[in-house]
mmJSON file of the N, C-alpha and C atoms, coordinates in Angstrom:
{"data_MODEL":{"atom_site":{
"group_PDB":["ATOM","ATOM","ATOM","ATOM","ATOM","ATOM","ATOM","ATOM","ATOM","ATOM","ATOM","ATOM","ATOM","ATOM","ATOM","ATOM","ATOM","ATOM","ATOM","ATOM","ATOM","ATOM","ATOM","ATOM","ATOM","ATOM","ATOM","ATOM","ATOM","ATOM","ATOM","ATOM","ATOM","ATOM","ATOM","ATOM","ATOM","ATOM","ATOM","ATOM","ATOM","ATOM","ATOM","ATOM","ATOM","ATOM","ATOM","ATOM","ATOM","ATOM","ATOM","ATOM","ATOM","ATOM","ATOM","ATOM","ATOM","ATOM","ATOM","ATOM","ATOM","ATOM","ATOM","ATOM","ATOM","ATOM","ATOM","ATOM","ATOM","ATOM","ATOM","ATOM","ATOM","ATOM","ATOM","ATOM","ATOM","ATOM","ATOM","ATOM","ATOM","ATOM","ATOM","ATOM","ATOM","ATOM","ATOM","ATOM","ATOM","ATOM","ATOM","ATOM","ATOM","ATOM","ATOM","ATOM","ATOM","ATOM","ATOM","ATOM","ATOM","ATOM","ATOM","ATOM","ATOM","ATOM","ATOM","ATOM","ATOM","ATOM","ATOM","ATOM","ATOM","ATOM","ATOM","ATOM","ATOM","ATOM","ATOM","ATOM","ATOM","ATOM","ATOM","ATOM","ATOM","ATOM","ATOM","ATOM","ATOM","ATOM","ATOM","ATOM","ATOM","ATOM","ATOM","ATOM","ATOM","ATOM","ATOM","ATOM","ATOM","ATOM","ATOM","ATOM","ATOM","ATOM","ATOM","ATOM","ATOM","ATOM","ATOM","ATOM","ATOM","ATOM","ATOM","ATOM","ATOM","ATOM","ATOM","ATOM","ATOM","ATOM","ATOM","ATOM","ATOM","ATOM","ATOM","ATOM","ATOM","ATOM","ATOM","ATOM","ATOM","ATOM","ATOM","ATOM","ATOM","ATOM","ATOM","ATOM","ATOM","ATOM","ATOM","ATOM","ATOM","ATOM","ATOM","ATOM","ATOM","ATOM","ATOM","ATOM","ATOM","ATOM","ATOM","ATOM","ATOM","ATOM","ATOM","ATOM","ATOM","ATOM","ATOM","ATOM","ATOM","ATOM","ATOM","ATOM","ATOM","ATOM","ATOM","ATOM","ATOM"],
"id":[1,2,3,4,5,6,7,8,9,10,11,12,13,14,15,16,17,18,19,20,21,22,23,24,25,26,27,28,29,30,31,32,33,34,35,36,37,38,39,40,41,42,43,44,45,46,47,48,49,50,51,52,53,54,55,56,57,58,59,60,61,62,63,64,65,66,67,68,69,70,71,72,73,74,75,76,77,78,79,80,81,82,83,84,85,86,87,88,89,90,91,92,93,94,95,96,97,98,99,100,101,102,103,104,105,106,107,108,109,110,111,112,113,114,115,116,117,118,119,120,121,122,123,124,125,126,127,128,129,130,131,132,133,134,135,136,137,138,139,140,141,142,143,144,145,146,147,148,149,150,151,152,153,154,155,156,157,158,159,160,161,162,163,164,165,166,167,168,169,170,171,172,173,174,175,176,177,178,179,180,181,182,183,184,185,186,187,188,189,190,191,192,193,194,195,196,197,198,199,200,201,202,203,204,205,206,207,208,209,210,211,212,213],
"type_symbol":["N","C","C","N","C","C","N","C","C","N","C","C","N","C","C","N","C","C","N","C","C","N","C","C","N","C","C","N","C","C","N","C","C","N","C","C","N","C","C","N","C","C","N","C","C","N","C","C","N","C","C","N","C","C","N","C","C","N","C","C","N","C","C","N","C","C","N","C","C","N","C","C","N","C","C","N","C","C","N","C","C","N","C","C","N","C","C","N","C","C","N","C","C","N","C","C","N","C","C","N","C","C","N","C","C","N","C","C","N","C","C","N","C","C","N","C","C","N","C","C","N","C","C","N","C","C","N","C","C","N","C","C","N","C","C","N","C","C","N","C","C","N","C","C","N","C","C","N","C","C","N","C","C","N","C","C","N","C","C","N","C","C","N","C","C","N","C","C","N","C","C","N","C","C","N","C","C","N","C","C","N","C","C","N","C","C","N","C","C","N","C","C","N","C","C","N","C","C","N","C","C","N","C","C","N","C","C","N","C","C","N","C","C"],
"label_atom_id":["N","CA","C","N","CA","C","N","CA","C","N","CA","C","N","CA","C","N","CA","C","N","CA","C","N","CA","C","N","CA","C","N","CA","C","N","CA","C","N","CA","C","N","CA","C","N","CA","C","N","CA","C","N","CA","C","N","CA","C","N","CA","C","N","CA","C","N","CA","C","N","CA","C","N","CA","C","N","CA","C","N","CA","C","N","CA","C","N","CA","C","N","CA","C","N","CA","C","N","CA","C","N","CA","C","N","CA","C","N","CA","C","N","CA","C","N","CA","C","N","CA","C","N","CA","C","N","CA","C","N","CA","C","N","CA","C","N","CA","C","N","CA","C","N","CA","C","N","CA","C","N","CA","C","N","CA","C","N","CA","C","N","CA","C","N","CA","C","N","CA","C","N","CA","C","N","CA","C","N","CA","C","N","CA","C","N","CA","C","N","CA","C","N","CA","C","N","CA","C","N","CA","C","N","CA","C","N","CA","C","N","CA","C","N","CA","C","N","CA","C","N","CA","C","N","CA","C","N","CA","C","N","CA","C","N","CA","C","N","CA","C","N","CA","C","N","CA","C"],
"label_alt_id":[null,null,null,null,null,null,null,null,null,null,null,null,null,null,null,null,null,null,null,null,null,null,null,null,null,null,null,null,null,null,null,null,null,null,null,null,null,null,null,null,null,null,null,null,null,null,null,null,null,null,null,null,null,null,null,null,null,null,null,null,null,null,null,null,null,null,null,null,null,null,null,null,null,null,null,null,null,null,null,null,null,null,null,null,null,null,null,null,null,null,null,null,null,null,null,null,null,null,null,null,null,null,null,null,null,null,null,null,null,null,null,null,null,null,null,null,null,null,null,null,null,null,null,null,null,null,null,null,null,null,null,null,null,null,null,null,null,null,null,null,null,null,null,null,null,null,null,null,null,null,null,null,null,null,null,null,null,null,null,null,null,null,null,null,null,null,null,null,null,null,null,null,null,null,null,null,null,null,null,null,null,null,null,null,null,null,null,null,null,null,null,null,null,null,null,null,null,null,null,null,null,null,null,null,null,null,null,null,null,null,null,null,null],
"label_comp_id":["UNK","UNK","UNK","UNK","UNK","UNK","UNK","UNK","UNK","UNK","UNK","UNK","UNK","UNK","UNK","UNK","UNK","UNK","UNK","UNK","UNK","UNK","UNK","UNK","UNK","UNK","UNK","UNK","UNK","UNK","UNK","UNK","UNK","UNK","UNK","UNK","UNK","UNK","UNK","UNK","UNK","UNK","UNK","UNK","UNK","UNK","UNK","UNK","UNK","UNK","UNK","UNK","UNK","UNK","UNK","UNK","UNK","UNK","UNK","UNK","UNK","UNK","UNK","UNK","UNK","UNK","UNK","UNK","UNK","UNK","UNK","UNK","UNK","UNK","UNK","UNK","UNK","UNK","UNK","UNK","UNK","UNK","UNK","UNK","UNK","UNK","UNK","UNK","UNK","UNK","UNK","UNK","UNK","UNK","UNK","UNK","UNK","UNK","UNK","UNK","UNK","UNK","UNK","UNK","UNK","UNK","UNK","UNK","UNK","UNK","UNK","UNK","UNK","UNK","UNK","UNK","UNK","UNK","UNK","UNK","UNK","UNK","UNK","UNK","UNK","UNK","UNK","UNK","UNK","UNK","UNK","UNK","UNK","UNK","UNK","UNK","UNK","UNK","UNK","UNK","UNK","UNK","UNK","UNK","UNK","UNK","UNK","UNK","UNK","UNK","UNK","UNK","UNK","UNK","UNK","UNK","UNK","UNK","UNK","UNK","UNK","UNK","UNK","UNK","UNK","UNK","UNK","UNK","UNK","UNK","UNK","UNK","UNK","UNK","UNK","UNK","UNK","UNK","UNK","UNK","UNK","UNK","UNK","UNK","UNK","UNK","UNK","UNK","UNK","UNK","UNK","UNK","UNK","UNK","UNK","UNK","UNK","UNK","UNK","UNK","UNK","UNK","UNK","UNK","UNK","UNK","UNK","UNK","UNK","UNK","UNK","UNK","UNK"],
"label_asym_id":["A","A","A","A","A","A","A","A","A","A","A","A","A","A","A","A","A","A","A","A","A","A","A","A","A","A","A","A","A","A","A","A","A","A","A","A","A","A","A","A","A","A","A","A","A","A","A","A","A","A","A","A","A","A","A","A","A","A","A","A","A","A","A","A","A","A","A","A","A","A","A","A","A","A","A","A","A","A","A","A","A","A","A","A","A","A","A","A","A","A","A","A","A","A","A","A","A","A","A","A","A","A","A","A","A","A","A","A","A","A","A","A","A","A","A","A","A","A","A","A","A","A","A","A","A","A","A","A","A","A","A","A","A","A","A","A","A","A","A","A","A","A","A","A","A","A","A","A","A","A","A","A","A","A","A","A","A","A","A","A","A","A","A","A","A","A","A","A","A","A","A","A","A","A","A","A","A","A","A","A","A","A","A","A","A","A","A","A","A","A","A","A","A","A","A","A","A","A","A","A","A","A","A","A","A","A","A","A","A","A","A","A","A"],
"label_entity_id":["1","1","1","1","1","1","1","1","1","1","1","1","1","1","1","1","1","1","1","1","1","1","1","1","1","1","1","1","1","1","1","1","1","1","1","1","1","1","1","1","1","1","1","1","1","1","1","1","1","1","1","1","1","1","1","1","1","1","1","1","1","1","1","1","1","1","1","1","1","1","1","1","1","1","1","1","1","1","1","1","1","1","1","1","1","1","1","1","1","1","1","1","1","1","1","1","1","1","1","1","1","1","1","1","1","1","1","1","1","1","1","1","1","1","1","1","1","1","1","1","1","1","1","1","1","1","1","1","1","1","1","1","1","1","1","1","1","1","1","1","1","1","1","1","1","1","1","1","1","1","1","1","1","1","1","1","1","1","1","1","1","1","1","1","1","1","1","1","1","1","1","1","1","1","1","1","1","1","1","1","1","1","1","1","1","1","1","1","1","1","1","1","1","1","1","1","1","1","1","1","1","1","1","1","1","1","1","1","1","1","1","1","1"],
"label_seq_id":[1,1,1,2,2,2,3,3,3,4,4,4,5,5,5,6,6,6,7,7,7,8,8,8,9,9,9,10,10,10,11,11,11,12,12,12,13,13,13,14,14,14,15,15,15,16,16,16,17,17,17,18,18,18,19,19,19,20,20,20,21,21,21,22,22,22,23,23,23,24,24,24,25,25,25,26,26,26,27,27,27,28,28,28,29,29,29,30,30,30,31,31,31,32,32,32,33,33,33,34,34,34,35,35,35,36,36,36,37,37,37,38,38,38,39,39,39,40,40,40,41,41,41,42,42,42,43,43,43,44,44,44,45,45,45,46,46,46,47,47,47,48,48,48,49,49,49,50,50,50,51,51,51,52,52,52,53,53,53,54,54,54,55,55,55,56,56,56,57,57,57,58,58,58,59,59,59,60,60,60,61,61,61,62,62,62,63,63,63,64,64,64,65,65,65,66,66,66,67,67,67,68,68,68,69,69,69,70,70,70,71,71,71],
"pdbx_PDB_ins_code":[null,null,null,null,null,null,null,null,null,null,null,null,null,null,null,null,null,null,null,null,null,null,null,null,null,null,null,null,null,null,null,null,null,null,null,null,null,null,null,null,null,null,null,null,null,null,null,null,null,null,null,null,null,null,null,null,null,null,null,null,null,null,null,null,null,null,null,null,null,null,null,null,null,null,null,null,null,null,null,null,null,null,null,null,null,null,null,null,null,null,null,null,null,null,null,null,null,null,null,null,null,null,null,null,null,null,null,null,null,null,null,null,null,null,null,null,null,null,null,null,null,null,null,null,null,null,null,null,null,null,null,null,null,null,null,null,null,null,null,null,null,null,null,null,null,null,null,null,null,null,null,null,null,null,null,null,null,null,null,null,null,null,null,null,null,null,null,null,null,null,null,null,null,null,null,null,null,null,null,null,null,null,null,null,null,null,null,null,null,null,null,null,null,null,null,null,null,null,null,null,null,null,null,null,null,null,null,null,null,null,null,null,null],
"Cartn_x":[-0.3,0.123,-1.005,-1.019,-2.315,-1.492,-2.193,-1.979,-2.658,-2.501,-3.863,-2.793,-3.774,-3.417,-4.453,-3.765,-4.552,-3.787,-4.987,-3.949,-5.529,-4.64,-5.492,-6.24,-7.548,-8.547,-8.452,-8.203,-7.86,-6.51,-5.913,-3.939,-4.294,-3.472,-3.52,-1.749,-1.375,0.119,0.649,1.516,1.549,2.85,2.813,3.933,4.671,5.749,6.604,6.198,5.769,5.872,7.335,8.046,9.519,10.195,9.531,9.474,9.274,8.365,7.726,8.172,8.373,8.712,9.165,10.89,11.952,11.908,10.959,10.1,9.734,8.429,7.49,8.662,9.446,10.448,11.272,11.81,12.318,11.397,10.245,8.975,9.068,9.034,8.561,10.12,11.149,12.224,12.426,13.24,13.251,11.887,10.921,9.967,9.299,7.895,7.299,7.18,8.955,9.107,9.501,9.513,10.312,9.103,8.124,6.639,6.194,5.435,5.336,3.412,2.672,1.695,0.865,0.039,-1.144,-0.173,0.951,1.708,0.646,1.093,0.327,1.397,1.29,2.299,1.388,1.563,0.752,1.423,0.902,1.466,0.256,1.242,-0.137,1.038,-0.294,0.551,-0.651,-0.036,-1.142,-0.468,-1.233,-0.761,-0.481,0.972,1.037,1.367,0.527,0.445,1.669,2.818,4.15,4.766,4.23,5.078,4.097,4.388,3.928,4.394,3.769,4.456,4.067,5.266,4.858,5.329,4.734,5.191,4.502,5.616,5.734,5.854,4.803,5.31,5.065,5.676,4.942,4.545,3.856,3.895,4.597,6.073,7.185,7.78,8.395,9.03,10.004,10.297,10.784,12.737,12.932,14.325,14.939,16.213,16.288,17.071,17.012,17.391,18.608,19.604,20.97,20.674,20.327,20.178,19.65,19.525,18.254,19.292,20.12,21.266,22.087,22.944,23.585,23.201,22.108,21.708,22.655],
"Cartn_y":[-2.745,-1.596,-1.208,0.135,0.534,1.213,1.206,2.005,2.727,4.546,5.041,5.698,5.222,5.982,7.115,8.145,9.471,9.842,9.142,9.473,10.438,11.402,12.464,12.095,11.935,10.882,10.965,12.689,12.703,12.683,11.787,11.749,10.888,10.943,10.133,10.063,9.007,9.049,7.208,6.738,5.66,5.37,5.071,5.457,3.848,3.115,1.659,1.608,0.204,-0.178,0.128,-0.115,-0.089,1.161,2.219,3.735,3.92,3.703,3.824,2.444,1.379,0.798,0.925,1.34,1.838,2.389,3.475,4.776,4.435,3.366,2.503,1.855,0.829,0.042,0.722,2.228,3.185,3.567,3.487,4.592,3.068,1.852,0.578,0.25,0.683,-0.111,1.306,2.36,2.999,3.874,3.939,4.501,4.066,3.019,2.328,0.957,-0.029,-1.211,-0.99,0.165,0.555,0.705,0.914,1.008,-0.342,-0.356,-1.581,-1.868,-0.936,-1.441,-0.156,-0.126,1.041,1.953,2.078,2.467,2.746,3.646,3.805,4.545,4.072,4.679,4.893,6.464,7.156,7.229,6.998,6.999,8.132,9.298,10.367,10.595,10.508,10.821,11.841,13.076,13.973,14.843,15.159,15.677,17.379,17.416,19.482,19.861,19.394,19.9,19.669,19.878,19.321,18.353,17.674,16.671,15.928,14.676,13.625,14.129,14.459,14.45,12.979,12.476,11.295,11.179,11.113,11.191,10.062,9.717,8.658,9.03,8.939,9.148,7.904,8.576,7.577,8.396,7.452,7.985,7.415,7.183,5.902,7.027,6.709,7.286,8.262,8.845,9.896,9.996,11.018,11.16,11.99,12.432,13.042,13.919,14.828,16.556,16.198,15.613,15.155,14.818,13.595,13.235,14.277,14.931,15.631,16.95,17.304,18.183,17.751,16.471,15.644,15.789,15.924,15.767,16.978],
"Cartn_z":[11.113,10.333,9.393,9.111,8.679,7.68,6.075,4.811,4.538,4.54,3.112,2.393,1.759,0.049,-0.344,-0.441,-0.817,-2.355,-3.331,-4.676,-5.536,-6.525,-7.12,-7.744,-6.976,-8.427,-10.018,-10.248,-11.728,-12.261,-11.792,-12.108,-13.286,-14.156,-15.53,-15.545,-14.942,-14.769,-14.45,-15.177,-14.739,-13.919,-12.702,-11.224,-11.18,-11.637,-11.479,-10.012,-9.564,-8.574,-7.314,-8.351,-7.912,-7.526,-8.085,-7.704,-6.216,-6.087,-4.602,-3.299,-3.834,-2.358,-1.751,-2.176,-1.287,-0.408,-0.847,-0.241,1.288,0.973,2.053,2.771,2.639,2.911,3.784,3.879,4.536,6.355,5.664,5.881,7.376,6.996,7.758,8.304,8.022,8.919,9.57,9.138,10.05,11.034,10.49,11.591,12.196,11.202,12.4,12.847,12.545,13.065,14.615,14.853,16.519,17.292,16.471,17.596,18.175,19.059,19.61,18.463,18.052,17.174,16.781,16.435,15.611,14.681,13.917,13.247,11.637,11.02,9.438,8.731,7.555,6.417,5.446,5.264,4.135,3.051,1.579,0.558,-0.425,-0.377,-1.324,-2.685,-3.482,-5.115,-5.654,-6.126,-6.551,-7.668,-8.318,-10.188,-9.387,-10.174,-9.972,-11.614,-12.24,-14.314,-14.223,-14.108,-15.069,-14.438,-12.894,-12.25,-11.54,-11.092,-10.073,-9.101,-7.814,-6.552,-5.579,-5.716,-4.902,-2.967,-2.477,-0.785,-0.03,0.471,1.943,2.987,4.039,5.261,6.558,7.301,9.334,10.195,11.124,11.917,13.145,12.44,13.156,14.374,15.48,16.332,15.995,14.661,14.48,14.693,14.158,14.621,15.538,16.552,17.437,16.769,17.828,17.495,17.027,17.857,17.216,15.722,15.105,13.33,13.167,13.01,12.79,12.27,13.285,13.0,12.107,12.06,11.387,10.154,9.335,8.325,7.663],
"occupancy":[1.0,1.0,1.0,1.0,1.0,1.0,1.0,1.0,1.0,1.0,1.0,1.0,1.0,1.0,1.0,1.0,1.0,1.0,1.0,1.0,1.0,1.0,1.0,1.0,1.0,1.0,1.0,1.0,1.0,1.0,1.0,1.0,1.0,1.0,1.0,1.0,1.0,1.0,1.0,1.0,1.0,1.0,1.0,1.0,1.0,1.0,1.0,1.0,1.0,1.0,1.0,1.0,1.0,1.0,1.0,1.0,1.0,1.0,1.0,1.0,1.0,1.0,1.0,1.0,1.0,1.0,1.0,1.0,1.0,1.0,1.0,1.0,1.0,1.0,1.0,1.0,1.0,1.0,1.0,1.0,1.0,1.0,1.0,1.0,1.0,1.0,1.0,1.0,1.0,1.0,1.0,1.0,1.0,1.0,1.0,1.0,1.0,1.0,1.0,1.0,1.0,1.0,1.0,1.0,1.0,1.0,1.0,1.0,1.0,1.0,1.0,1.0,1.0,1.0,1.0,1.0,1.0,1.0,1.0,1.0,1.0,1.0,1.0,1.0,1.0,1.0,1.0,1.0,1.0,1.0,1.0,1.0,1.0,1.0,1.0,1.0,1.0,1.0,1.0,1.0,1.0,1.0,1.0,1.0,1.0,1.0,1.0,1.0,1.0,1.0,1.0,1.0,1.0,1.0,1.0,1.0,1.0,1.0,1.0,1.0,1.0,1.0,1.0,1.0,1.0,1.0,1.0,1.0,1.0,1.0,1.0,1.0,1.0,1.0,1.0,1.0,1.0,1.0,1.0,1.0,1.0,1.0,1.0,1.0,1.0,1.0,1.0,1.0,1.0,1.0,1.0,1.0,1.0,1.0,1.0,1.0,1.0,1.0,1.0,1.0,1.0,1.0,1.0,1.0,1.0,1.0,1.0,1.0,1.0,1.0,1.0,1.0,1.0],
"B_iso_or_equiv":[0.0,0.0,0.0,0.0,0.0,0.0,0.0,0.0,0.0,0.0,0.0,0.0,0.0,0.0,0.0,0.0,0.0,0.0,0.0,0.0,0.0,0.0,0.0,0.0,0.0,0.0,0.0,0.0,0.0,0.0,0.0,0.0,0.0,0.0,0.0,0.0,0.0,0.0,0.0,0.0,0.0,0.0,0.0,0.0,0.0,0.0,0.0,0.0,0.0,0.0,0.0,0.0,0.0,0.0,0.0,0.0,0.0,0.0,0.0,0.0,0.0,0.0,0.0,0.0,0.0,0.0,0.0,0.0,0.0,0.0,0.0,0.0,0.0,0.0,0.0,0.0,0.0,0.0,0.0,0.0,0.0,0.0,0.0,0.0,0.0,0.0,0.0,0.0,0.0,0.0,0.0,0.0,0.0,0.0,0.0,0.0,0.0,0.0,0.0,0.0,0.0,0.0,0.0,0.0,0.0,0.0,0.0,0.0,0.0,0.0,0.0,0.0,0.0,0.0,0.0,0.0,0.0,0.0,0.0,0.0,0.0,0.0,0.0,0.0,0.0,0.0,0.0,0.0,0.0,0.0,0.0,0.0,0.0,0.0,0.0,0.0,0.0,0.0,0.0,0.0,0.0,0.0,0.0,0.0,0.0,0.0,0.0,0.0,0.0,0.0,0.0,0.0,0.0,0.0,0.0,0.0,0.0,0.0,0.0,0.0,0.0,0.0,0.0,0.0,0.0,0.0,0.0,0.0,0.0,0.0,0.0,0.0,0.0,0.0,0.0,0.0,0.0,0.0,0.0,0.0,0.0,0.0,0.0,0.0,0.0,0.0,0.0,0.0,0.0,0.0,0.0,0.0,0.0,0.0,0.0,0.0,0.0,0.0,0.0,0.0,0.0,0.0,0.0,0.0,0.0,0.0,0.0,0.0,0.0,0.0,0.0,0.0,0.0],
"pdbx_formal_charge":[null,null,null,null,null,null,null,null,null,null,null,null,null,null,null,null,null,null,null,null,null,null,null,null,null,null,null,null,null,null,null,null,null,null,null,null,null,null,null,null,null,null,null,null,null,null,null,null,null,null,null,null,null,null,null,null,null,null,null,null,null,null,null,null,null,null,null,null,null,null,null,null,null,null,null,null,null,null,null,null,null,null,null,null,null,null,null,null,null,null,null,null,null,null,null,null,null,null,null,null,null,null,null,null,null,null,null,null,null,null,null,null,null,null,null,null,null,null,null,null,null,null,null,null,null,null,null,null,null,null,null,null,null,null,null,null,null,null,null,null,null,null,null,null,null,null,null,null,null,null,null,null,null,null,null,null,null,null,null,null,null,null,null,null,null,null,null,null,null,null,null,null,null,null,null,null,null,null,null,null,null,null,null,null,null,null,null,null,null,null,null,null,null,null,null,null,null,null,null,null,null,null,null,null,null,null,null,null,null,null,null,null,null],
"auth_seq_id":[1,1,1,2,2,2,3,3,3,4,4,4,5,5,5,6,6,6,7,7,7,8,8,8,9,9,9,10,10,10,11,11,11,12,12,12,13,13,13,14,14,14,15,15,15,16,16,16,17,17,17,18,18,18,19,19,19,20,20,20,21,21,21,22,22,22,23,23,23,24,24,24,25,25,25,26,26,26,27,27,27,28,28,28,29,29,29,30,30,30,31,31,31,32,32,32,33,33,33,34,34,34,35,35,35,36,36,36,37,37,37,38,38,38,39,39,39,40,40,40,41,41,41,42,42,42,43,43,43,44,44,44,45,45,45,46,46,46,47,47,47,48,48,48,49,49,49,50,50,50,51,51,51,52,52,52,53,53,53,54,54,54,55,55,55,56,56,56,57,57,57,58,58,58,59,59,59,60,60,60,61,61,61,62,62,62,63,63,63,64,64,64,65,65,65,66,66,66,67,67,67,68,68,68,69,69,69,70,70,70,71,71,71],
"auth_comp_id":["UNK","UNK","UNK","UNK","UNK","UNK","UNK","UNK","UNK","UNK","UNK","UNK","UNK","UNK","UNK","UNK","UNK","UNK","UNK","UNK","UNK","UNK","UNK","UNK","UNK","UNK","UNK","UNK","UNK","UNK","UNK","UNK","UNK","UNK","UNK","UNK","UNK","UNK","UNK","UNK","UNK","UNK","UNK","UNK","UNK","UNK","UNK","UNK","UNK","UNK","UNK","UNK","UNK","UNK","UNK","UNK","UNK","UNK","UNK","UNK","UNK","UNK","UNK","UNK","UNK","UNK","UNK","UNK","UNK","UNK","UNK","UNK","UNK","UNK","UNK","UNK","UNK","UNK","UNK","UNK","UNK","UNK","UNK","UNK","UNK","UNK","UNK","UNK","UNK","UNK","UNK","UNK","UNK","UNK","UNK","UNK","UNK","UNK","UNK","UNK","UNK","UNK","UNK","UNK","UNK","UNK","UNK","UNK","UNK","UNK","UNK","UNK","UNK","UNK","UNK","UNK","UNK","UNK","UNK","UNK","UNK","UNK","UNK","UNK","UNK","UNK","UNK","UNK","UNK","UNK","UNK","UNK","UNK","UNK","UNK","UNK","UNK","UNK","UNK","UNK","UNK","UNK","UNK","UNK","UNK","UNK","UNK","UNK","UNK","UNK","UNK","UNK","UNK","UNK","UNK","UNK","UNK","UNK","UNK","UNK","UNK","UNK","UNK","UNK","UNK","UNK","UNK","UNK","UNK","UNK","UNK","UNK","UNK","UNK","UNK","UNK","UNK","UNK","UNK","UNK","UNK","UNK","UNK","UNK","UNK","UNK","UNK","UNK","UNK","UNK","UNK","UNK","UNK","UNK","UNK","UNK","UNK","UNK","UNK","UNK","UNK","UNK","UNK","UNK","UNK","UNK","UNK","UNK","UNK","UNK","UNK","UNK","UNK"],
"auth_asym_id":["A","A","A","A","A","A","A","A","A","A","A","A","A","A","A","A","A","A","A","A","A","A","A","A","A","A","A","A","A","A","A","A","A","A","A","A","A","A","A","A","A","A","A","A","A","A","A","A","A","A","A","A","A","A","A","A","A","A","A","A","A","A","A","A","A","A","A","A","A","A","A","A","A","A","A","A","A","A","A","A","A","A","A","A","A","A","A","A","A","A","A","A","A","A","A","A","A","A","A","A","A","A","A","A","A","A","A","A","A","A","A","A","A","A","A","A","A","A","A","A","A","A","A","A","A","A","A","A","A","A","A","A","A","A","A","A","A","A","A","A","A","A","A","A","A","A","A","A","A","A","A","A","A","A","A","A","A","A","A","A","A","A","A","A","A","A","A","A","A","A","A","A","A","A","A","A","A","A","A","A","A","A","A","A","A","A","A","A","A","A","A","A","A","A","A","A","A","A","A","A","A","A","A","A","A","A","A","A","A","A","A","A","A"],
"auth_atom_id":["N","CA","C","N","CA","C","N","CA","C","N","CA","C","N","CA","C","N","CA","C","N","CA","C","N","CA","C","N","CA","C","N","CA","C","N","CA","C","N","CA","C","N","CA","C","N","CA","C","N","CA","C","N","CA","C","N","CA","C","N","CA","C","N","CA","C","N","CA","C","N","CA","C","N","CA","C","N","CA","C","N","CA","C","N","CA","C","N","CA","C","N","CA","C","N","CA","C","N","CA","C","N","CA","C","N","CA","C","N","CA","C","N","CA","C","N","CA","C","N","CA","C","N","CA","C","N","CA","C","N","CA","C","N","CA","C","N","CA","C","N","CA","C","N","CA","C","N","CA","C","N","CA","C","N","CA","C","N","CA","C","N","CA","C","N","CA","C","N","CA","C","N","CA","C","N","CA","C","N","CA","C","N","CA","C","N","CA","C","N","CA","C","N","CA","C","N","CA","C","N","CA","C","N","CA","C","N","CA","C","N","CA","C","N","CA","C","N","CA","C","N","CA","C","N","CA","C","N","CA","C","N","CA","C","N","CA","C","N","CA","C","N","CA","C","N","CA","C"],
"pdbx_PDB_model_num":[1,1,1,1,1,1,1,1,1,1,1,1,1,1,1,1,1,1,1,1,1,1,1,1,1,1,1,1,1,1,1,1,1,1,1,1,1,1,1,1,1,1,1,1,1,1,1,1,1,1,1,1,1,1,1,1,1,1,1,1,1,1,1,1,1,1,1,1,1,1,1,1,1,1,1,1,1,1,1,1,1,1,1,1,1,1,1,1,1,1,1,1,1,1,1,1,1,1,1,1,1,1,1,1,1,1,1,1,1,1,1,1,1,1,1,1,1,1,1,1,1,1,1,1,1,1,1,1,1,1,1,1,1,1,1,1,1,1,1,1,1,1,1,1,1,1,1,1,1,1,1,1,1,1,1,1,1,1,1,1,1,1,1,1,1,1,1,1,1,1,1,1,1,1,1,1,1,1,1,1,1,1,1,1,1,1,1,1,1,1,1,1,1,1,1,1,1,1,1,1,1,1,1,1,1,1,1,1,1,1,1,1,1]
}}}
């Protein structure tokens, strides 16, 4: 499993660990524990002046049109 982190070199923000794992933890059971290997979970945090935007993603096998509707 492969990590990048794309965070805003000039962020002056301090982000709880605990904020974000769940996130990853999501990102690694449902998307890319179903791959059989080369899987990556991106974690980008970048300043927008009044907020942190923090985002997790995969590139895990995804969900089907059905969940997908469900939602």
């Amino acid at each position: 499993m492969n990590i990048v982190w794309e965070v805003d070199p000039d962020i002056h923000a301090y982000i709880l660990p605990l904020a974000i794992q769940p996130l990853v933890e999501n990102a690694v059971k449902h998307g890319i524990q179903r791959r059989s290997s080369g899987s990556t979970v991106r974690i980008r945090i970048v300043d927008r002046e009044e907020a942190v935007e923090v985002a997790v993603s995969d590139d895990g096998v995804g969900m089907s049109e059905e969940d997908r509707a469900n939602l």
